[in-house]
N, CA, C and O atoms as a MOPAC input file, in Angstrom:
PM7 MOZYME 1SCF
protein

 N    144.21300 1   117.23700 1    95.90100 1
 C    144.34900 1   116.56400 1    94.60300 1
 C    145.31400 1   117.34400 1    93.70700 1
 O    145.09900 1   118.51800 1    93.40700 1
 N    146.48100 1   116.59600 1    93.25300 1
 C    146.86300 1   117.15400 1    92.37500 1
 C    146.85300 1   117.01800 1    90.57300 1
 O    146.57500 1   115.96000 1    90.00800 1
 N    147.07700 1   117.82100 1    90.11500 1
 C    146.87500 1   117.76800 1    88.48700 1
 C    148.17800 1   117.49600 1    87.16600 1
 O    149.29500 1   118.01200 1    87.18000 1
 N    147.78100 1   116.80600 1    86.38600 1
 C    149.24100 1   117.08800 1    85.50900 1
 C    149.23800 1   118.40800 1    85.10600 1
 O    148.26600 1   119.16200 1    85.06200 1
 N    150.59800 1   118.68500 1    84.76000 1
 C    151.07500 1   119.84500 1    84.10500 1
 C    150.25000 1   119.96000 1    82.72600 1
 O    149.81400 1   121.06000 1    82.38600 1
 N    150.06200 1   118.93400 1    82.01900 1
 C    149.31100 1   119.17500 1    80.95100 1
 C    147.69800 1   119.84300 1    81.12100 1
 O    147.23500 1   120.73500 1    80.41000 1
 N    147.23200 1   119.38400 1    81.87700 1
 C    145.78600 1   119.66700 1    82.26700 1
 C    145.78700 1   120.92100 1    82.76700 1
 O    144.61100 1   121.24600 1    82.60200 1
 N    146.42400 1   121.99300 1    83.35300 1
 C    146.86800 1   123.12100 1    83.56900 1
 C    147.08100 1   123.64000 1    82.57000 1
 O    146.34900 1   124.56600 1    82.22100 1
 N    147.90500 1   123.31900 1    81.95500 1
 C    148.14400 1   124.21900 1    80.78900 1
 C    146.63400 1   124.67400 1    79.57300 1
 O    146.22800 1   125.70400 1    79.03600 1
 N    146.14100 1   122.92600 1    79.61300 1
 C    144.98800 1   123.32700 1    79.03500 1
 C    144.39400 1   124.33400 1    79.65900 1
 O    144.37100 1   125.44000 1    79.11900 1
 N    143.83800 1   124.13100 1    80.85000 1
 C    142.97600 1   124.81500 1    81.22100 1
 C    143.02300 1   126.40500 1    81.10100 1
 O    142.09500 1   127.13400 1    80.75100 1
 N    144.11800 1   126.71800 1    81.41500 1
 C    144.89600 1   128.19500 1    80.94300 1
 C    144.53500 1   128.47200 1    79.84300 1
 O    143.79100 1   129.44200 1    79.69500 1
 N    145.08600 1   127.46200 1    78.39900 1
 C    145.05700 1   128.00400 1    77.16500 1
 C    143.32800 1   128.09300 1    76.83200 1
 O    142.89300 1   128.91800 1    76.02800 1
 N    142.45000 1   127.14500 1    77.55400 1
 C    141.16400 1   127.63600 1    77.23000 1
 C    140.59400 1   128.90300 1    77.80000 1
 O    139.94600 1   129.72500 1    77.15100 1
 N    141.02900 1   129.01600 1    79.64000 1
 C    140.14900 1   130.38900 1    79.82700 1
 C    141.37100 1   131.08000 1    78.43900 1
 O    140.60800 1   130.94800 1    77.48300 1
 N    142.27600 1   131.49300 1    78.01200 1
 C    142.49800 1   132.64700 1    77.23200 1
 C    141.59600 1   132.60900 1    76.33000 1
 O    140.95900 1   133.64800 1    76.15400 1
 N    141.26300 1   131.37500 1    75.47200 1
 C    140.23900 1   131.25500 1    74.43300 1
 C    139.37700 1   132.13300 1    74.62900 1
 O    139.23800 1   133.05100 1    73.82100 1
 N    138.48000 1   132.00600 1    75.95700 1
 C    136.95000 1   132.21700 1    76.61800 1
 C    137.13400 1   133.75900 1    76.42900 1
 O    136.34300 1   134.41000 1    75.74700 1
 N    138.64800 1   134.54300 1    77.31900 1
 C    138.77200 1   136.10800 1    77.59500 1
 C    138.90100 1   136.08300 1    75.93100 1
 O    137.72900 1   135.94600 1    75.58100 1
 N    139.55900 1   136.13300 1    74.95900 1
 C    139.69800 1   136.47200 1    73.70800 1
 C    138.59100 1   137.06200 1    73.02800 1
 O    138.37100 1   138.23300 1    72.72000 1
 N    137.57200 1   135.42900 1    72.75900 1
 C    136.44500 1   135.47200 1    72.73600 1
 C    135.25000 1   136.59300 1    73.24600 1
 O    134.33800 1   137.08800 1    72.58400 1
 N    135.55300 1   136.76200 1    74.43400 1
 C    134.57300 1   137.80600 1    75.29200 1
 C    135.12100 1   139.09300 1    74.62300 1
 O    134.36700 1   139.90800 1    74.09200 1
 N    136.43400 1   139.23500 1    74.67200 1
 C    136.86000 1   140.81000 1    74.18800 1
 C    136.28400 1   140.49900 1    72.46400 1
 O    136.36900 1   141.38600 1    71.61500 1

């Protein structure tokens, strides 16, 4: 299965959210 480029990107910019968050 592949994904849009957009949905990737989200997903990226949220785990950074999540690591941010944790630190």
């Amino acid at each position: 299965m592949t994904f849009p480029n957009e949905a990737a990107i989200f997903v990226k910019l949220f785990a950074q959210l999540l690591t941010v968050g944790g630190m």
